[in-house]
VOKOL-579174 format. One record per residue (C-alpha): chain; residue in one letter; x, y, z. Coordinates in steps of 0.001 Angstrom, whole numbers, plus 500000, padded with zeros to 6 digits. Example, Ala and Ser with C-alpha at 12.3 -4.5 7.8 and 13.67 -1.06 7.14 Angstrom:
REM residues 2
<pt "A" "a" <512300 495500 507800>>,
<pt "A" "s" <513670 498940 507140>>,
***
This chain:
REM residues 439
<pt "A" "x" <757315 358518 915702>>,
<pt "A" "x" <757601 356768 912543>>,
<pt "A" "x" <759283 353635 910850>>,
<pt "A" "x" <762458 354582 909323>>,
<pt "A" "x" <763661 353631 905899>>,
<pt "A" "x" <765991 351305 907063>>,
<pt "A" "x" <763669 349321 909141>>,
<pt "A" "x" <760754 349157 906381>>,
<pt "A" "x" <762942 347422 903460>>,
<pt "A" "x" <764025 344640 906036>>,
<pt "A" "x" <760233 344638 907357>>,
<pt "A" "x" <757830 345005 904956>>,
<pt "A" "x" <756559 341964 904246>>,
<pt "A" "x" <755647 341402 907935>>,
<pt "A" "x" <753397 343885 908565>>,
<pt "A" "x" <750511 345849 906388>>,
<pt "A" "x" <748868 349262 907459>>,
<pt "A" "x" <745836 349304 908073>>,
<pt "A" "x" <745421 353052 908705>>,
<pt "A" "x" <748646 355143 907097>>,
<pt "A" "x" <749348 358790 908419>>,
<pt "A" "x" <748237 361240 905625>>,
<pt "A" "x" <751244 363520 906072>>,
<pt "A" "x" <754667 361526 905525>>,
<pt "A" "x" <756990 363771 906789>>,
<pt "A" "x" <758407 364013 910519>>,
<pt "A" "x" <755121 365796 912387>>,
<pt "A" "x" <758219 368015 914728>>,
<pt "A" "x" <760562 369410 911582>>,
<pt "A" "x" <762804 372010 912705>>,
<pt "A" "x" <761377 375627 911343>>,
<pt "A" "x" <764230 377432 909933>>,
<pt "A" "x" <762020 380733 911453>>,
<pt "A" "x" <761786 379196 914753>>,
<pt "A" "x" <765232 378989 915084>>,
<pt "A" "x" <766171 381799 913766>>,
<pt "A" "x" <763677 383995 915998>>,
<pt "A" "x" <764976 381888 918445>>,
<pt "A" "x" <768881 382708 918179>>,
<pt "A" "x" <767676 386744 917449>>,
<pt "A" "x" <765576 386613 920906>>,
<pt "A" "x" <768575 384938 923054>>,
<pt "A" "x" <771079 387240 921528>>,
<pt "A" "x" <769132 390674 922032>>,
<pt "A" "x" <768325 389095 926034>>,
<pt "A" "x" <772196 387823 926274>>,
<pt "A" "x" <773224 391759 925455>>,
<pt "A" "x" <770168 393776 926801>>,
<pt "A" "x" <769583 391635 929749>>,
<pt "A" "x" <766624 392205 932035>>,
<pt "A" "x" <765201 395038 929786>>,
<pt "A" "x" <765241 392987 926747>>,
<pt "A" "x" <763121 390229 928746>>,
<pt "A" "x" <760738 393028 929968>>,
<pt "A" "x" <759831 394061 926204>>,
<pt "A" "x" <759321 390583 925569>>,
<pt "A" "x" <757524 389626 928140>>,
<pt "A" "x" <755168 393015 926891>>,
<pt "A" "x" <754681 391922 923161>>,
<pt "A" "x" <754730 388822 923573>>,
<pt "A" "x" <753142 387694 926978>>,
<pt "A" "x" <751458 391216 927187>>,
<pt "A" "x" <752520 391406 930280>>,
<pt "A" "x" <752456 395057 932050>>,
<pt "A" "x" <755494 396789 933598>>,
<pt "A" "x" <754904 395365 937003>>,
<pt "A" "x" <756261 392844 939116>>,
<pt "A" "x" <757478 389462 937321>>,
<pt "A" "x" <757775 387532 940820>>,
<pt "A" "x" <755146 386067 942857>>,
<pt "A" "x" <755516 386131 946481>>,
<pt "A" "x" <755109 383366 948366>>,
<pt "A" "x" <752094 384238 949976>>,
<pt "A" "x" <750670 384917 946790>>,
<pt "A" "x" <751983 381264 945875>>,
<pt "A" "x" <750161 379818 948665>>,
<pt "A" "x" <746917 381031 948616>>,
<pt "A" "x" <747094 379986 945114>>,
<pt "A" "x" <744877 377267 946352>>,
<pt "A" "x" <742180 379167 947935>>,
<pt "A" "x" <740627 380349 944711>>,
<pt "A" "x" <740458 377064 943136>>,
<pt "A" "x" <737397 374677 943125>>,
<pt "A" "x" <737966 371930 946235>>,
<pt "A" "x" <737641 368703 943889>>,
<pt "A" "x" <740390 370518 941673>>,
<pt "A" "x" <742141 371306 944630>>,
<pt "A" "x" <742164 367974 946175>>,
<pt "A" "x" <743218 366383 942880>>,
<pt "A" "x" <746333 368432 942728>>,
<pt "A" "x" <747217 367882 946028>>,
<pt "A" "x" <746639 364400 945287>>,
<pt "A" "x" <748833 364329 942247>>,
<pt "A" "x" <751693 366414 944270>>,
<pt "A" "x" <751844 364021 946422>>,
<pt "A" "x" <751994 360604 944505>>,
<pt "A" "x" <754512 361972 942229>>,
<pt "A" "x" <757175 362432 945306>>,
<pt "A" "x" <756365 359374 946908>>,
<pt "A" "x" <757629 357883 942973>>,
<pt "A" "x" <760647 360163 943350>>,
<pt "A" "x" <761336 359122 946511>>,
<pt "A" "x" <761306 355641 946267>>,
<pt "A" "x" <763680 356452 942899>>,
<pt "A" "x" <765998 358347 945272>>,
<pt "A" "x" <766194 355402 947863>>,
<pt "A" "x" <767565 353074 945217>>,
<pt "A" "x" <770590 355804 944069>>,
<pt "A" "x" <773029 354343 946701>>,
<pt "A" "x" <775921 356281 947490>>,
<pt "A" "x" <778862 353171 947709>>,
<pt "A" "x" <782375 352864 948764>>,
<pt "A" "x" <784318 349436 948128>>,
<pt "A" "x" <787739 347738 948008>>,
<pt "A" "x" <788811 346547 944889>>,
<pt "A" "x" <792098 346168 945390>>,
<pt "A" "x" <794336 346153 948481>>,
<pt "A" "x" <795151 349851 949530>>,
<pt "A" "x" <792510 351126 946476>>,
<pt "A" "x" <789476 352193 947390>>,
<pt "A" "x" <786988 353708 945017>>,
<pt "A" "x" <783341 355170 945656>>,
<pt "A" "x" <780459 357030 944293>>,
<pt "A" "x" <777992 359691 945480>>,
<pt "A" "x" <775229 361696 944801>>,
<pt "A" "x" <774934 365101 944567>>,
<pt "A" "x" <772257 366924 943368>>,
<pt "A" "x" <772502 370333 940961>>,
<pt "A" "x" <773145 373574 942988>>,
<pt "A" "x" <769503 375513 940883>>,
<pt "A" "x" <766914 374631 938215>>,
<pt "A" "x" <764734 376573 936264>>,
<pt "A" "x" <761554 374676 935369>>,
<pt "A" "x" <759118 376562 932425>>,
<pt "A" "x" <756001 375445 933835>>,
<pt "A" "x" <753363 375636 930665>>,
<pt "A" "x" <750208 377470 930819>>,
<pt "A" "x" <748829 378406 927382>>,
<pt "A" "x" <745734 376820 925996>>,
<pt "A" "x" <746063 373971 927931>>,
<pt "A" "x" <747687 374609 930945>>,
<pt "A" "x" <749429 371479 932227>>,
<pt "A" "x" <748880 371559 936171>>,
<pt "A" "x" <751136 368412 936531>>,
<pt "A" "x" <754359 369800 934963>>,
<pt "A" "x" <755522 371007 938174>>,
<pt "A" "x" <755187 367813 939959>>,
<pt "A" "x" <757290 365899 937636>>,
<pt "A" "x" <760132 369186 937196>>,
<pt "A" "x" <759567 370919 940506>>,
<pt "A" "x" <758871 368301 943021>>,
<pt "A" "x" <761264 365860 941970>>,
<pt "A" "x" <764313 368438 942069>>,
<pt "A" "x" <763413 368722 945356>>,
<pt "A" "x" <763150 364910 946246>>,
<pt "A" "x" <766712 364869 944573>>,
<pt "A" "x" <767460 367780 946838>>,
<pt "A" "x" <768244 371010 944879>>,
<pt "A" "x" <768947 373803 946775>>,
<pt "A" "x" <766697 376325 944688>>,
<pt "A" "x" <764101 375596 941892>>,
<pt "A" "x" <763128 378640 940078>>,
<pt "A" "x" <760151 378639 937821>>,
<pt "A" "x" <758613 380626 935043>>,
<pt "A" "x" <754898 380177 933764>>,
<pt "A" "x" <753177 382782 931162>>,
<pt "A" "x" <750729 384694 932101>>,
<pt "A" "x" <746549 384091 931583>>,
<pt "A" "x" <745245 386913 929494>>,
<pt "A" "x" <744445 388906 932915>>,
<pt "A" "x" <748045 389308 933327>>,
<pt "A" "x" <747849 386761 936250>>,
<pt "A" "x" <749363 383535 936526>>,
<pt "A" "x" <747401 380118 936469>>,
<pt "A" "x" <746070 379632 939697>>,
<pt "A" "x" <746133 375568 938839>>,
<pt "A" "x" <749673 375774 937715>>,
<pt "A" "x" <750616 377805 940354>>,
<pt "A" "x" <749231 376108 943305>>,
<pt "A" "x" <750699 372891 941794>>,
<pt "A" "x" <753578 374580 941803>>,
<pt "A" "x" <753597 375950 945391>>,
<pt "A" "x" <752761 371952 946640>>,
<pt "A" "x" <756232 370950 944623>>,
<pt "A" "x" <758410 373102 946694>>,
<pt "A" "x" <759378 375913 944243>>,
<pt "A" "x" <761806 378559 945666>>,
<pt "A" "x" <760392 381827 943630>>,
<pt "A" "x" <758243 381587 940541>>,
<pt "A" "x" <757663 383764 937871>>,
<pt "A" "x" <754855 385360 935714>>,
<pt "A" "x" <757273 384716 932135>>,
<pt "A" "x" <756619 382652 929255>>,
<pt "A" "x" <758053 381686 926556>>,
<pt "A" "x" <762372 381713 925393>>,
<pt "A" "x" <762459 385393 927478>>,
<pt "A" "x" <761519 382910 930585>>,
<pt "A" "x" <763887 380534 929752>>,
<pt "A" "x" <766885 382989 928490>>,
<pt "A" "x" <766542 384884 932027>>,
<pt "A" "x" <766501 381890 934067>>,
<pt "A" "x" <769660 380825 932001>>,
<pt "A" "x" <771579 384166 932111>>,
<pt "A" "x" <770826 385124 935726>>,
<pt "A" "x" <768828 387489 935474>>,
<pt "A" "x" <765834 386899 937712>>,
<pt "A" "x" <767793 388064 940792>>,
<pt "A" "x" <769039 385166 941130>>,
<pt "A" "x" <772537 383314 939603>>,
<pt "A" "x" <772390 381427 936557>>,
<pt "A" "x" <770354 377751 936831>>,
<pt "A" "x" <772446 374760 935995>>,
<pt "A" "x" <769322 372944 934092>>,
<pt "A" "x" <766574 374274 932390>>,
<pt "A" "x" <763611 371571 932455>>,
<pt "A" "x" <759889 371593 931416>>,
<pt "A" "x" <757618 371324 928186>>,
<pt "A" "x" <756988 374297 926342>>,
<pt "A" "x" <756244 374531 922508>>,
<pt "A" "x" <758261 374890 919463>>,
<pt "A" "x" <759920 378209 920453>>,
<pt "A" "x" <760614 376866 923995>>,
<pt "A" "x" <761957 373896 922632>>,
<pt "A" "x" <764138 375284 919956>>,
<pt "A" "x" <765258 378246 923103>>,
<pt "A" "x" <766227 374818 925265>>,
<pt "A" "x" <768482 373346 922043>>,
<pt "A" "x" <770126 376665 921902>>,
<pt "A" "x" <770839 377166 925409>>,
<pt "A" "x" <772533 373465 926476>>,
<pt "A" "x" <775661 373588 926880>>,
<pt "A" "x" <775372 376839 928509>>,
<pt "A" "x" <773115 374703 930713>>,
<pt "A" "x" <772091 371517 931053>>,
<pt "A" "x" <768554 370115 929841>>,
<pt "A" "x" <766235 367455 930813>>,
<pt "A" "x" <765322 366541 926843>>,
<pt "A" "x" <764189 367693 923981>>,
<pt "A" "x" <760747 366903 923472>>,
<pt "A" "x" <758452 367249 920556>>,
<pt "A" "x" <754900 366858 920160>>,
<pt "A" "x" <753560 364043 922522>>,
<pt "A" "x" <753223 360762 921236>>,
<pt "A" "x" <751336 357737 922088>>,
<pt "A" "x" <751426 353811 921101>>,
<pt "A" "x" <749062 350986 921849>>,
<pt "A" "x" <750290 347439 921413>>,
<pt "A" "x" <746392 345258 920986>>,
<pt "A" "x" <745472 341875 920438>>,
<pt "A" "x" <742244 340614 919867>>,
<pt "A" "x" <741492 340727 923509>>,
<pt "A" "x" <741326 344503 923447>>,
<pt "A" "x" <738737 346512 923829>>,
<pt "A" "x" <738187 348768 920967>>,
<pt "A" "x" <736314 351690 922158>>,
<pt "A" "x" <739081 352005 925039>>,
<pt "A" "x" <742110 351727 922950>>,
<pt "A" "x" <740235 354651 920555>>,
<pt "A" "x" <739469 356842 923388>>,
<pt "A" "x" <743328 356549 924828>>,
<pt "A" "x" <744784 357169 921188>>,
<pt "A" "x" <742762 360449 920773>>,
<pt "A" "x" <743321 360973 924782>>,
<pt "A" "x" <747094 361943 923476>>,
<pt "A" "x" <746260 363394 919994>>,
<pt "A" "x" <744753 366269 922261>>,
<pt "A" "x" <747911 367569 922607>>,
<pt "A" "x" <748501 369223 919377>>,
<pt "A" "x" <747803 368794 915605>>,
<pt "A" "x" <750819 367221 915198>>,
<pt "A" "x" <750844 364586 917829>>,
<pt "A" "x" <751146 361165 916149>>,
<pt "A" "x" <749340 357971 917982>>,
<pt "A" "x" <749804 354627 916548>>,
<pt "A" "x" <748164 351094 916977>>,
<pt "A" "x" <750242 347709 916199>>,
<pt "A" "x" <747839 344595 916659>>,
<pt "A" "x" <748128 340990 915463>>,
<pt "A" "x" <743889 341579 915377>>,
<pt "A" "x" <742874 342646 911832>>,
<pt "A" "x" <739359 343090 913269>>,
<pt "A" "x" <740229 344675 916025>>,
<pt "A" "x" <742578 347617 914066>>,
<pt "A" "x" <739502 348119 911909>>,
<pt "A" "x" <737131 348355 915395>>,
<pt "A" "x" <739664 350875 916136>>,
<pt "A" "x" <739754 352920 913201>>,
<pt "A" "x" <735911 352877 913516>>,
<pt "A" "x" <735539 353886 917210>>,
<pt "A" "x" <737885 356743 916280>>,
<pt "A" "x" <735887 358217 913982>>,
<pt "A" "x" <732554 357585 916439>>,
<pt "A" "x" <734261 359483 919099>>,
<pt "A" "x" <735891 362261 917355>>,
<pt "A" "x" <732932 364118 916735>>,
<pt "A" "x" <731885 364229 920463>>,
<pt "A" "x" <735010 365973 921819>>,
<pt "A" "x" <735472 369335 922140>>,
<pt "A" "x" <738803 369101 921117>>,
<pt "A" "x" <738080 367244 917834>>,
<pt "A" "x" <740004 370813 916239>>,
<pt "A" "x" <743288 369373 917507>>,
<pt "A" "x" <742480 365706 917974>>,
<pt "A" "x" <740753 365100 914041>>,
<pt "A" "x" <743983 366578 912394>>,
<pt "A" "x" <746534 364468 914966>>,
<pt "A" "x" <744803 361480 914053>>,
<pt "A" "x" <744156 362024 910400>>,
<pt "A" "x" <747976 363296 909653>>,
<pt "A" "x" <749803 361438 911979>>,
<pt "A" "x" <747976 358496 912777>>,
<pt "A" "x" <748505 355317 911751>>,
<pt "A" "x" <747247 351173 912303>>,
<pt "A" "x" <749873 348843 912020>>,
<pt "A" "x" <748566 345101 911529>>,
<pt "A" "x" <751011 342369 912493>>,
<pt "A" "x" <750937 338543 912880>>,
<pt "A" "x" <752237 337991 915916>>,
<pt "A" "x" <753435 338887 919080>>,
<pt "A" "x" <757273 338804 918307>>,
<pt "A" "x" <757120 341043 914804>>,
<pt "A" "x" <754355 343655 917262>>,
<pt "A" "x" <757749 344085 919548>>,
<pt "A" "x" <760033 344523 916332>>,
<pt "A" "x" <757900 347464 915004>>,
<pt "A" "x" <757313 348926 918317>>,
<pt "A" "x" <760557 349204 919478>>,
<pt "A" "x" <761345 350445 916200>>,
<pt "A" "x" <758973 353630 916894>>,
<pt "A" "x" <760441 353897 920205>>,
<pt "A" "x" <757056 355867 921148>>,
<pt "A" "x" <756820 358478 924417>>,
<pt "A" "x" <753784 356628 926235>>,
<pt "A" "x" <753301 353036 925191>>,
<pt "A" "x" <749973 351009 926258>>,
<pt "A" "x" <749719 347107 925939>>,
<pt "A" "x" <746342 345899 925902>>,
<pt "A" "x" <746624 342133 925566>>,
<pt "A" "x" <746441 338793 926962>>,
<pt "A" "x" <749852 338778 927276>>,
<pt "A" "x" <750797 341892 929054>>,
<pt "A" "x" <753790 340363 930964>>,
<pt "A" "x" <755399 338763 928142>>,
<pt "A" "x" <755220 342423 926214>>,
<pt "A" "x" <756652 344042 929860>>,
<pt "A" "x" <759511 341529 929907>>,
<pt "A" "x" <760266 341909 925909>>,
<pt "A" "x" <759794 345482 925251>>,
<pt "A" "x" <763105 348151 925337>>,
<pt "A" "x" <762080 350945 924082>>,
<pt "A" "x" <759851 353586 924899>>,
<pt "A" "x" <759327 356522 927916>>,
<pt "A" "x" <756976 354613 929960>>,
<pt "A" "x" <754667 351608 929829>>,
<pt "A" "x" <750914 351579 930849>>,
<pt "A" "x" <749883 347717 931256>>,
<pt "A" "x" <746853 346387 930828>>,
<pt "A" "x" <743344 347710 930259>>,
<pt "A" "x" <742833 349673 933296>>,
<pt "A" "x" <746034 351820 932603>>,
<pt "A" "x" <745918 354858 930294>>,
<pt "A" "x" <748191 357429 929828>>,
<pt "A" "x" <746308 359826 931152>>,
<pt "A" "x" <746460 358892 935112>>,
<pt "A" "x" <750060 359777 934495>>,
<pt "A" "x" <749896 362830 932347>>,
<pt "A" "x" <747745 364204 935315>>,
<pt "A" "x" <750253 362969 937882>>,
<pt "A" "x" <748073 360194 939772>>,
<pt "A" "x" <750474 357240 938694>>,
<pt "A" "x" <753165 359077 940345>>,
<pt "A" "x" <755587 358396 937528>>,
<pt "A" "x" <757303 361189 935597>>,
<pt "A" "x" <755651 362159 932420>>,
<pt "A" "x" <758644 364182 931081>>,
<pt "A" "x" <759305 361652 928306>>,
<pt "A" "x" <761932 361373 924990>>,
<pt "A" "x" <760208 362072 921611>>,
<pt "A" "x" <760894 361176 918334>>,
<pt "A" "x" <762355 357908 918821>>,
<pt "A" "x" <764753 359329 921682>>,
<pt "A" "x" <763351 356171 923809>>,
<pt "A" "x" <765901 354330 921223>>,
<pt "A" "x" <768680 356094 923461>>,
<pt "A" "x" <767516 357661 926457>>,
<pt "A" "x" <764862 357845 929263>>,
<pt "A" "x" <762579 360278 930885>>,
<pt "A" "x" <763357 362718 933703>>,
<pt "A" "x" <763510 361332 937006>>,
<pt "A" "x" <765592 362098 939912>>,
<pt "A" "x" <768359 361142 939027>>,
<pt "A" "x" <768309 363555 936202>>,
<pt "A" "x" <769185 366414 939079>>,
<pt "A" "x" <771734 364250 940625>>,
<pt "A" "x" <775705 363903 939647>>,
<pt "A" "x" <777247 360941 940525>>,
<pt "A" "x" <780392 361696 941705>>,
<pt "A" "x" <783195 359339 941948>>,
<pt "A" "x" <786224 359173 943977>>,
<pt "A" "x" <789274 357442 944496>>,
<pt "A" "x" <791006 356915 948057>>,
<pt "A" "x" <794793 355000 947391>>,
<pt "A" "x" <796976 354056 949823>>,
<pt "A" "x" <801043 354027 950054>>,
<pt "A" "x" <800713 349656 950033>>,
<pt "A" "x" <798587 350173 946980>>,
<pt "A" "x" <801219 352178 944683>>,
<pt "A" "x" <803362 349829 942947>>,
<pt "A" "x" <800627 347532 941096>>,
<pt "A" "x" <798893 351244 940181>>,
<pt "A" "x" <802427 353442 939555>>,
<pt "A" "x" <804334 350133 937683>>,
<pt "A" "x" <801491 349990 935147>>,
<pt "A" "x" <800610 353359 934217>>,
<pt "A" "x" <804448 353736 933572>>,
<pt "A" "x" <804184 351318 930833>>,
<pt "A" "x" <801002 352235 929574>>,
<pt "A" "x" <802228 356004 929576>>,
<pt "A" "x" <805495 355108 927893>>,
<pt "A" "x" <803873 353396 925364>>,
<pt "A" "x" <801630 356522 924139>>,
<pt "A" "x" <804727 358868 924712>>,
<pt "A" "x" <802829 361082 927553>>,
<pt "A" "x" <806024 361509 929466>>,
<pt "A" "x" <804250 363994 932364>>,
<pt "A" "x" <801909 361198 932852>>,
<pt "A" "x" <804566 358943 933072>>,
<pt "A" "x" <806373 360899 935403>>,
<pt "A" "x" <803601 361443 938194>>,
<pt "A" "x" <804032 357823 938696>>,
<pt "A" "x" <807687 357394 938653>>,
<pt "A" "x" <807737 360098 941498>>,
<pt "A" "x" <805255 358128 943793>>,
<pt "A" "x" <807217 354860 943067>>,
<pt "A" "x" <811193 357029 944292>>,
<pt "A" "x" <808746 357847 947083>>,
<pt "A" "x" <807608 354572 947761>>,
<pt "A" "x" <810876 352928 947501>>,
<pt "A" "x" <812916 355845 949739>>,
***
């Protein structure tokens, strides 16, 4: 999440940094030895199948020799061993992200129309026959991920959602992740991590046939495992470390939008956050509270380094130039703080989702209490494409219904158009309806 080149010599003059990141380089480069540990692990787990996964899932999950799968009574009771306010929250959570998915769903319309006499054309839905979702678990295990990859394949209406989480350093899945997990509707889960988890689910070789679409967060190695393997599946993205971006006017409050930037930098060293305000005060009130609150977080290891490296506080002068650089950084999460928050709505394009107003931080999504799907495009991919939803899992499929009244106006012109490019077999599946028309 950064201003490109391009944009900065048109731009340059209308805007001054307040705070500039300390590392200028792209915080997600591609590590020539990720990938090629990468390729190495997917080839030795293409060829060696299930055994291959099994020593990985020894050195580097240090995992045992015993079962892989959970039951699903072991799924289930999941939820016993967890505290009941943690429990309720994830239920909680479970449930507001479907309700999201299926209102999504109920606006996917399956259609059918006339737009010509004797041609009828339509569209429907169909959802992918099996997903594998990596549901993370490391130092931070993130108990939402299955709502937003799990639950919403379901909503869509997948037949079977697989799902792979690594195990705790017991050897035993996260009972969190797990439980979330079992409230999303997942078919058989897992104790994998890492590209073994996503290689097996890929190849088949769970016990079950080859997933259509992998889908989930993971780190660099499950990222770089996900690039590999599309094509021989599909993906949901390709995400890189999580990003956030607050749009603030003078109106903000500073202590809030401080606390929401680091509330993201928490993800990783490497996670960039960025300010743009037409408030000079406020962008140094900001910089300020940062540096207040960083040294009363237990995460200030990850959070001081995000913010130092990668942050940055991007003074405008007004409202219109605050959209130009913002939609120029295309960021994951986007807040707007300001007393303009529907003008911003109406004008912004890019970014994964939009948190409006001073009572909405990223957070209450990231946890899955907004309901809306926190599986978001990095690295300026908001420029392009959107987050997962549900209609990520579904195909639309068209189709085409033509009657005998309706062949001339079709058969006439896709002789001439054929002629004219010299495709004579294309030419010739029309002439033959238009002898049979006429006989």
């Amino acid at each position: 999440m950064k201003l490109s080149s391009r944009f900065t010599a048109g731009f340059s003059d209308r805007y001054t940094l307040l705070k500039a990141p300390a590392v200028d380089a792209p915080p997600a480069q591609r590590d020539p030895e990720v990938i090629e540990t990468v390729s190495r692990m997917l080839s030795d787990i293409e060829r060696d199948g299930l055994d291959a996964v099994r020593r990985y899932a020894r050195t580097l999950d240090g995992q045992s020799d015993g079962a892989i799968e959970l039951d699903a009574k072991e799924t289930a009771r999941s939820g016993d061993r967890l505290p009941k306010d943690l429990r309720a929250a994830i239920e909680l959570g479970a449930e507001r992200t479907q309700r999201f998915a299926i209102l999504q769903r109920d606006h996917l319309a399956d259609f059918e129309e006339e737009i010509a006499p004797g041609l009828v054309v339509g569209q429907r839905y169909v959802p992918v026959s099996a997903v594998g979702a990596y549901l993370p678990a490391g130092r931070f295990p993130l108990t939402a991920s299955a709502f937003m990859t799990v639950g919403v394949a379901k909503v869509a209406g997948v037949p079977t959602v697989i799902g792979c989480t690594p195990p705790q350093p017991d050897g035993r899945a996260n009972d969190a992740v797990t439980y979330a997990a079992h409230l999303s509707g997942i078919d058989h889960l897992f104790v994998i991590g890492g590209v073994q988890a996503l290689a097996a689910m890929a190849f088949g070789l769970l016990g079950r046939a080859p997933v259509d679409m992998l889908v989930g967060a993971g780190n660099a190695y499950v990222a770089e495992a996900k690039r590999q393997l599309f094509g021989t599946v599909a993906i949901d993205l390709l995400a890189g470390p999580s990003e956030v971006a607050v749009i603030a006017d003078g109106t903000a409050d500073a202590e809030a939008v401080a606390a929401d930037l680091l509330g993201q930098a928490e993800h990783g060293p490497n996670s960039p956050a960025a300010l743009v305000t037409t408030s000079e005060r406020l962008g140094r009130d900001v910089i300020a509270a940062v540096e207040r609150q960083l040294p009363t977080l237990s995460t200030q290891d990850i959070c001081g380094p995000a913010w130092h490296d990668f942050g940055s506080v991007i003074l405008v002068s007004n409202k219109e130039d605050a959209v130009a650089v913002m939609d120029e950084l295309a960021p994951e999460h986007l807040e707007v703080h300001t007393a303009d928050d529907d003008w911003y709505h109406d004008t912004l394009r890019n970014y994964g989702s939009l948190f409006l107003g001073h009572w909405s931080t990223v957070a209450y999504s990231d946890k899955g209490m907004a309901g809306t799907n926190h599986t978001l495009p990095t690295a300026g991919g908001a420029k392009h494409s959107a987050g997962l939803s549900v209609s990520r899992y579904l195909k639309p499929l068209t189709y085409q219904r033509i009657s005998r009244a309706a062949t001339p106006s079709l058969a006439e012109a896709v002789e001439v158009i054929s002629a004219s490019e010299g495709m004579t077999a294309h030419q010739a599946t029309a002439t033959l309806r238009l002898r049979s028309y006429a006989g």
